[in-house]
Phi, psi and omega in degrees: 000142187272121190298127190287177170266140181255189182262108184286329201262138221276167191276142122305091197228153187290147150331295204285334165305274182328338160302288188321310173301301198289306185299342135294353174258339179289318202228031167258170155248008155229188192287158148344309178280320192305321196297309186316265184339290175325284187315296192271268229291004167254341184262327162299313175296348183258006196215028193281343178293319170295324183280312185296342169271330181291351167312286208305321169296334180270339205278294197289313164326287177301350168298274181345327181136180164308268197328304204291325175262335169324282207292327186295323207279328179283355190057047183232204194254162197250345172276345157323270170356276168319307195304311185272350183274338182119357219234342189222149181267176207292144197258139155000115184271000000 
């Protein structure tokens, strides 16, 4: 097998993560990126349902319009979203 490439540029994990990973490669056979990897490619397979719905959902959206991606990716109400864009009229004072 053709030796893979790792990544120079870094992750962002609690310290106490970053511990864990290494006295596991210490007392393994395998490196750090091996642990990393194994560890997320077992948390997409235990959560694959959870992704494929937030897919799906990010999918009807962006169908949906600007706003509708706006509004999914900010986690807001999408008639906001219109409102501040400027796209919907001004609500009653």
């Amino acid at each position: 097998m053709e030796p893979r490439q790792t990544s120079h540029q870094p992750i962002k994990v609690y310290e106490s993560t970053k511990e864990q990973v290494r006295l596991m490669a210490a007392v393994s056979s395998l490196n750090q990126a091996e642990i990393v990897e194994s560890a997320v490619n077992e948390y997409l397979e235990r959560h694959a349902e959870e992704f494929a719905l937030g897919l799906k959902r990010a999918r009807e959206a962006l169908f949906r319009g600007k706003h509708d991606a706006i509004a999914y990716l900010l986690d807001e109400n999408v008639d906001d979203v219109r409102r501040v864009a400027g796209s919907a009229p001004a609500e009653p004072r």
